[in-house]
C-alpha positions as CSV (number, residue, x, y, z in Angstrom):
1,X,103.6,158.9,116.5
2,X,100.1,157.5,115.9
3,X,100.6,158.1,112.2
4,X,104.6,156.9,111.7
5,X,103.0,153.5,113.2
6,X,100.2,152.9,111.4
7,X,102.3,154.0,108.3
8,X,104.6,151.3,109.0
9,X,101.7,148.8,109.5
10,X,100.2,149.8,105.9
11,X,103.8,149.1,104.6
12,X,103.8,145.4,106.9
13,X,100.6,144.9,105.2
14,X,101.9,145.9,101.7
15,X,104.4,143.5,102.2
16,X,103.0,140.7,103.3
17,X,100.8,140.9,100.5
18,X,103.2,140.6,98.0
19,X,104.8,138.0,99.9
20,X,101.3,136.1,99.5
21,X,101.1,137.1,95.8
22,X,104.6,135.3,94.9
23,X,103.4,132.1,96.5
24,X,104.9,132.5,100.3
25,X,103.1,130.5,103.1
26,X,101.2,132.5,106.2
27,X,104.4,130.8,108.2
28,X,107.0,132.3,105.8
29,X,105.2,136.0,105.8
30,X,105.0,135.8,109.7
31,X,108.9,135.1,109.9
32,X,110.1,137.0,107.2
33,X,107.9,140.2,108.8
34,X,108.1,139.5,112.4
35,X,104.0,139.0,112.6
36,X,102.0,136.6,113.8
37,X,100.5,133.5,111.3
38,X,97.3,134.9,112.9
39,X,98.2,138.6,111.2
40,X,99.9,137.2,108.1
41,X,96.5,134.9,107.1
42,X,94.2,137.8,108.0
43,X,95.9,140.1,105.6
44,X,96.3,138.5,103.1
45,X,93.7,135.4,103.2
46,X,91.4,136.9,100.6
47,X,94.5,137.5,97.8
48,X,93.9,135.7,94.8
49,X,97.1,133.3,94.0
50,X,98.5,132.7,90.6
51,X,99.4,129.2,89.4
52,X,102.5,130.0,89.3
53,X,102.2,131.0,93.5
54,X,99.9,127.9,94.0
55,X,102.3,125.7,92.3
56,X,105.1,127.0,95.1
57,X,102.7,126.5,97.7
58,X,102.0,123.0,97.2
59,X,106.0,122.3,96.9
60,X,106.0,123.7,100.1
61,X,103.6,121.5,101.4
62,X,104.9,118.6,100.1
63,X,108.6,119.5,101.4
64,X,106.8,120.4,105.0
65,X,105.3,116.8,104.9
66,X,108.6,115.2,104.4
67,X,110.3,117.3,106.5
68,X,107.4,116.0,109.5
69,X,108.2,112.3,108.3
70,X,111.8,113.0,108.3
71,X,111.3,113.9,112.1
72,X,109.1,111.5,113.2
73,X,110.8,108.6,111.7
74,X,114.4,109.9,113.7
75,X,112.0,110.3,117.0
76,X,111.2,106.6,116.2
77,X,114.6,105.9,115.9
78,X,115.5,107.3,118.7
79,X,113.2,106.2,120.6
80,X,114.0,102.2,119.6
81,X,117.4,102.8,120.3
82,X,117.0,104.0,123.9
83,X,114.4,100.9,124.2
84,X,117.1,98.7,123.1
85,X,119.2,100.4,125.6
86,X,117.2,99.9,128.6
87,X,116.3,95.9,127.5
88,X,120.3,95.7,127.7
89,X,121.2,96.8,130.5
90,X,117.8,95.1,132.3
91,X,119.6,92.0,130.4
92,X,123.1,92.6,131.6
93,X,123.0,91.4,134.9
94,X,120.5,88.4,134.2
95,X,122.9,84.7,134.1
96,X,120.9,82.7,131.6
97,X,120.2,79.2,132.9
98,X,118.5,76.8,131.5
99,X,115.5,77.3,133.8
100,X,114.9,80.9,132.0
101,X,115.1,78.9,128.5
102,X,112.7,76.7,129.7
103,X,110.5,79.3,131.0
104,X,110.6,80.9,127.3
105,X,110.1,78.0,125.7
106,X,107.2,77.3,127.8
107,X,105.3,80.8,127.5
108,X,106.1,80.5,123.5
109,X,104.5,77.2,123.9
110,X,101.6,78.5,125.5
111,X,101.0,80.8,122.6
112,X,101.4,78.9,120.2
113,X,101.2,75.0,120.9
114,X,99.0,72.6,121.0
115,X,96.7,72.5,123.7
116,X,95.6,68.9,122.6
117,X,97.2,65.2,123.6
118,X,99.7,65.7,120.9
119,X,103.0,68.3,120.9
120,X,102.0,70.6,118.1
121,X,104.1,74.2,117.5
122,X,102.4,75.8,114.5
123,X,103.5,79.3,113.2
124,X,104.4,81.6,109.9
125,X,106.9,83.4,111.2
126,X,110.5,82.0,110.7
127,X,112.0,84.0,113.4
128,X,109.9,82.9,116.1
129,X,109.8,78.6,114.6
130,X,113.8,79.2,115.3
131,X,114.0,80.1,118.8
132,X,111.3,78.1,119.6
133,X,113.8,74.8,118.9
134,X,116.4,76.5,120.2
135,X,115.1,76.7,124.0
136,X,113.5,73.3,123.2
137,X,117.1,72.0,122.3
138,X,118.7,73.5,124.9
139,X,116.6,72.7,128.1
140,X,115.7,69.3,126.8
141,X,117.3,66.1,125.8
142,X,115.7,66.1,122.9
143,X,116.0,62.7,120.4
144,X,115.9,64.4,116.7
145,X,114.3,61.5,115.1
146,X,111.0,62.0,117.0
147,X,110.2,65.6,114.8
148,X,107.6,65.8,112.1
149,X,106.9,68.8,110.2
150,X,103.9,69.7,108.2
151,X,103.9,73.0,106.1
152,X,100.9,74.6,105.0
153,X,101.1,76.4,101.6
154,X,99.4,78.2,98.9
155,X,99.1,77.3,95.9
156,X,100.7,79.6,94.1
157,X,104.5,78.7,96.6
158,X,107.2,76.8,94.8
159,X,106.5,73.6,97.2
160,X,110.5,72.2,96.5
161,X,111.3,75.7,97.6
162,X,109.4,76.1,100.2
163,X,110.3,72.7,102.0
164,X,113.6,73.7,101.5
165,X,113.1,77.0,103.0
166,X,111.7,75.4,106.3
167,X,114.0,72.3,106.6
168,X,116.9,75.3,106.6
169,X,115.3,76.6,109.4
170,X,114.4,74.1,111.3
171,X,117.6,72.4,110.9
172,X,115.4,69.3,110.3
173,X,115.5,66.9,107.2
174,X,113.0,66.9,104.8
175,X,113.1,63.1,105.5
176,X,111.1,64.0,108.5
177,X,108.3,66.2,106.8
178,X,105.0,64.7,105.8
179,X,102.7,65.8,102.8
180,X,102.4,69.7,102.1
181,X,98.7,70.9,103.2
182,X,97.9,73.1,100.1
183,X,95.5,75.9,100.5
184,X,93.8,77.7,97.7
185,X,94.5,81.6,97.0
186,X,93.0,84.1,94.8
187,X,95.7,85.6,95.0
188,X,93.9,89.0,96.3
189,X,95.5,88.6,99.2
190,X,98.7,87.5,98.5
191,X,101.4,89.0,101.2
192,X,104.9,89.4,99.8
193,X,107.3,87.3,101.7
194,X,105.2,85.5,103.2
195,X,106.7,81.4,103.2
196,X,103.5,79.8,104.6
197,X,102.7,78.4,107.7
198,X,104.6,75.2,109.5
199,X,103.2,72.8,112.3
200,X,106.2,71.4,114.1
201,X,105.3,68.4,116.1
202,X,107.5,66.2,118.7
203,X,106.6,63.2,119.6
204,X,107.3,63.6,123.5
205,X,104.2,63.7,125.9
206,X,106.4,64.5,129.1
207,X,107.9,67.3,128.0
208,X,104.5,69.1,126.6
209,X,103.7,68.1,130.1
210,X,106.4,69.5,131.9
211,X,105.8,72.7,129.5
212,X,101.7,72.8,130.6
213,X,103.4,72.7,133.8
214,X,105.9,75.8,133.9
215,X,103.3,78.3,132.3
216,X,100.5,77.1,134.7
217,X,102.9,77.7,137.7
218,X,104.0,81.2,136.5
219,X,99.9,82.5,136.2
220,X,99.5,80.1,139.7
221,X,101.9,82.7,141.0
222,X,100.7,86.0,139.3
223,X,97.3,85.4,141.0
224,X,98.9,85.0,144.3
């Protein structure tokens, strides 16, 4: 019995090195021979590969590491998709009021504005400049004439572009935009996309007021 098992183990081994010899992984030999990757890397660890068997090795590698990004990226999927799920249904019982478009308005604000004596919104990202004005348009009576925009560019933007760009967005006329502020760029560090940088200001002081006042009331009341 002693013999019949290690014979079989000699032929395992036998195997497993010609498995290694042909360019199969220790994960490969392990499955194909019912071993451990332990065993299969013992055995065989010392083999000397062929180009031909190191070539097939390092498509395996490069297949395994696409195969792990494959995976990870659906986990990240999923995972967004059961986040967006959640925010739903914590969203599907909420009545949106104008109070709760103030309040965002007011913590964006607090971000992002001005802490000085003027109304000052400044920021790159289009996304956020939008719903910005729209919780300011929608909680406030808000008289268009009183908006001023300044856009900070490099130099190397398309300034007609650009203005264009932003007055789309903000849904207000270039009429009502003062001089570019131009900013000089090696262009090292230029970011693809990017459409600079705009400072929104509204000539208002009640309402930055009244703003101040709804973020300071909300921190007033987490420290309670």
């Amino acid at each position: 019995m002693i013999i019949v098992l290690m014979k079989t183990k000699i032929q395992e081994k036998n195997k497993a090195v010609t498995l290694r010899t042909s360019g199969h992984s220790f994960r490969e030999i392990s499955e194909i021979l019912s071993i451990s990757k332990s065993t299969a890397s013992l055995w065989t660890r010392n083999i000397k590969l062929s180009k031909q068997a190191v070539k097939r090795l390092e498509k395996l590698s490069i297949r395994g590491r696409q195969k792990a990004a494959d995976i990870n990226r659906q986990k990240r999927v999923l995972g967004e998709k059961e986040i967006k799920r959640e925010v739903e249904n914590y969203f599907s019982d909420k009545n949106f009021s104008g109070l709760d478009l103030k309040i965002a308005c007011a913590l964006l604000y607090w971000c992002e504005g001005s802490k000085g004596s003027r109304m000052i919104f400044t920021n790159s990202d289009p996304k956020m400049i939008k719903f910005y004005l729209a919780t300011l348009r929608s909680t406030f009576a808000i008289d268009e004439r009183k908006f001023r925009v300044v856009v900070h560019l490099h130099d190397y933007h398309d300034m007609e572009k650009q203005l264009r760009f932003w007055s789309h967005i903000t849904a207000i006329p270039l009429t009502q935009f003062t001089k570019p502020f131009l900013k000089k760029n090696t262009g090292i560090n230029k970011k693809p996309g990017y459409q600079g940088c705009i400072s929104i200001v509204y000539y208002n002081n009640r309402i930055k007021k009244e703003l101040t006042c709804v973020y300071e009331y909300l921190l007033a009341q987490m420290r309670a």
